[in-house]
N, C-alpha and C positions, 0 to 999 in steps of 0.2 A: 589228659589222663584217660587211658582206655579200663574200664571195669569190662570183667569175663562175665559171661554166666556161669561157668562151667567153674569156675572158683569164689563165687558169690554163694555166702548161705544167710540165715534167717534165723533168727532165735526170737523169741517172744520172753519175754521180764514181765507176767501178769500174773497177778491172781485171778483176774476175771477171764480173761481171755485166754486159751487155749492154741489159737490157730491163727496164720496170719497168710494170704495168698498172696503176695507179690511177686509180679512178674516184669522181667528183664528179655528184651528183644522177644517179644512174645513168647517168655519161656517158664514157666512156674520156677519159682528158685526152691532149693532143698530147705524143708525148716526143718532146722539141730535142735537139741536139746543142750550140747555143747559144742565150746570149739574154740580153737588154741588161735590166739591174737598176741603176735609180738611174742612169743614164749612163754603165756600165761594162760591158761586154760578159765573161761569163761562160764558159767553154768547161769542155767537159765534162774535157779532161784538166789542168785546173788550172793549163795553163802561163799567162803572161799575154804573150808575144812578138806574138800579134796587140792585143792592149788597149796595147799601147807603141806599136805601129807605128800605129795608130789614132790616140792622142793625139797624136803627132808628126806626123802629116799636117794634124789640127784645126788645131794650131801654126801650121803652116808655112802653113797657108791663113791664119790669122788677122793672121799675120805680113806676107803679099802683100799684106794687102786694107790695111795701113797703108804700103804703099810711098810713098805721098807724102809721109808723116810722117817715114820715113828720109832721105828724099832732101832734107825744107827744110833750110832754114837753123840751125834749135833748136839747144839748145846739147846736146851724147854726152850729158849728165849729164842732161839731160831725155827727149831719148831711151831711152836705160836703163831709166830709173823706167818709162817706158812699157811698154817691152820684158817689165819684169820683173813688170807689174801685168796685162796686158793680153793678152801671151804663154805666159809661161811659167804662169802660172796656169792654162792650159787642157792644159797639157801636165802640169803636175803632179795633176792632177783626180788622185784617187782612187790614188796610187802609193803608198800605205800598205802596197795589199794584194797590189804587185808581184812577181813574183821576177823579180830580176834577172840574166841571165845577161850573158856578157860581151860577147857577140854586143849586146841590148839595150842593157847600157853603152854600147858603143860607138858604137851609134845616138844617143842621146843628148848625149853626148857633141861626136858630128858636128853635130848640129841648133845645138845653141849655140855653138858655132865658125863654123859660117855666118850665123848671125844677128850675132854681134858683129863680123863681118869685113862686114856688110852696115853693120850702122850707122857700123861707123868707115870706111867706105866703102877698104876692105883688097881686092885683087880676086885668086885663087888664082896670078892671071898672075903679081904682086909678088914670090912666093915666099917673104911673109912666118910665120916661123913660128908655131905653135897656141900657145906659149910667149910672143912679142914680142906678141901680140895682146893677151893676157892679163895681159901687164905693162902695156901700152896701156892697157887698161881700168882698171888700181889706178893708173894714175898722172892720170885724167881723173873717175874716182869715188871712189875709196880699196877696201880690199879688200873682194870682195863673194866670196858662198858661190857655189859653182859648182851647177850643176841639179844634176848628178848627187849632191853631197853634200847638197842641199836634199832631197832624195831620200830619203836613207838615215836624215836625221835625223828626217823625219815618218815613218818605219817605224820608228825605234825609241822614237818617242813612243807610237805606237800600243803596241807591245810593252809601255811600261811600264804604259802606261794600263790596257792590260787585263790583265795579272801582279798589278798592286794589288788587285784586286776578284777577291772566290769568286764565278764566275760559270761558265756552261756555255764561253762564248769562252775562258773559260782553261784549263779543261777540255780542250775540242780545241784549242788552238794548242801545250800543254805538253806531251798525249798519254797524261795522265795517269791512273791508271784505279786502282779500288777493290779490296783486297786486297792478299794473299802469293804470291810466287813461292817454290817446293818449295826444300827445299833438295838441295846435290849438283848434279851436272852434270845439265842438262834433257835428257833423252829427245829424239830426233830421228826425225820417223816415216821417211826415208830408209833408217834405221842400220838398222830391222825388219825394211826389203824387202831387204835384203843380205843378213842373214841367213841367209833361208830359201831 
């Protein structure tokens, strides 16, 4: 396997540290603050609130550019399957490795409430609610997993998948590290400088 320099960069994941100089064929590499791996955009502080807003924009484009498809004739139940082969597939890309906060739920959330009030052609003027839609939907499909729980459930496949195997991923997802802790209450370098 040949690595470039010229397409090799450098992010840093600290709190403490700031900067990292590594160099390839005598050549300093570029350090990012981001950068797109596999289709997934990476950020140095590990949150993923831009990688959600991201695939939900992909969505919501992918979702427009089939407006004509919402708007025939087809029968919701054909719709749907599209919706959920076609859309949501590009909004689920890679949410294994999400954290979700509620702020993000909630965007999510919003996204597929708009898209199912688009296909059952629902308009916000109606005032119908995020509930009557949702019943709408199990009474013209039968019941379907909502994104957000489609969600959660391919994060804790991954969790199991990588828990079964001794591997370094379980390693760092578990936090778990080789050795004894002292016994007795652990010393605290604070408690020193009081002290003196």
């Amino acid at each position: 396997m040949e690595e470039s320099s010229e397409k090799s960069k450098v992010m840093v994941s600290s709190e403490r540290v700031n900067d990292a100089s590594i160099t390839m064929d005598d050549e300093p590499l570029e350090l990012v603050h981001k950068f797109k791996y596999l289709g997934a955009t990476l950020h140095e502080d590990g949150s993923s609130t831009v990688e959600v807003r991201t695939r939900i924009a992909l969505a919501t484009a992918a979702f427009a550019k089939l407006g004509k498809i919402w708007k025939s004739s087809i029968s919701f139940k054909e719709k749907h399957k599209l919706f959920r082969s076609l859309v949501s597939s590009i909004l689920t890309y890679g949410c294994e490795t999400w954290t979700l906060l509620t702020d993000t739920e909630r965007r999510i959330q919003a996204f597929e409430n708009k898209c199912l009030r688009k296909l059952l052609r629902i308009s916000y003027k109606d005032h119908v609610t995020n509930e009557s839609v949702r019943e709408l939907v199990v009474a013209y499909v039968g019941p379907q997993e909502p994104l957000l729980a489609t969600e959660k459930r391919r994060k804790l496949a991954l969790f199991g998948h990588v828990t079964r195997h001794d591997s370094l991923s379980k390693t760092i997802l578990q936090g778990t590290v080789e050795g004894k802790r002292r016994r007795g209450r652990q010393k605290k370098a604070w408690c020193d400088n009081i002290k003196e």
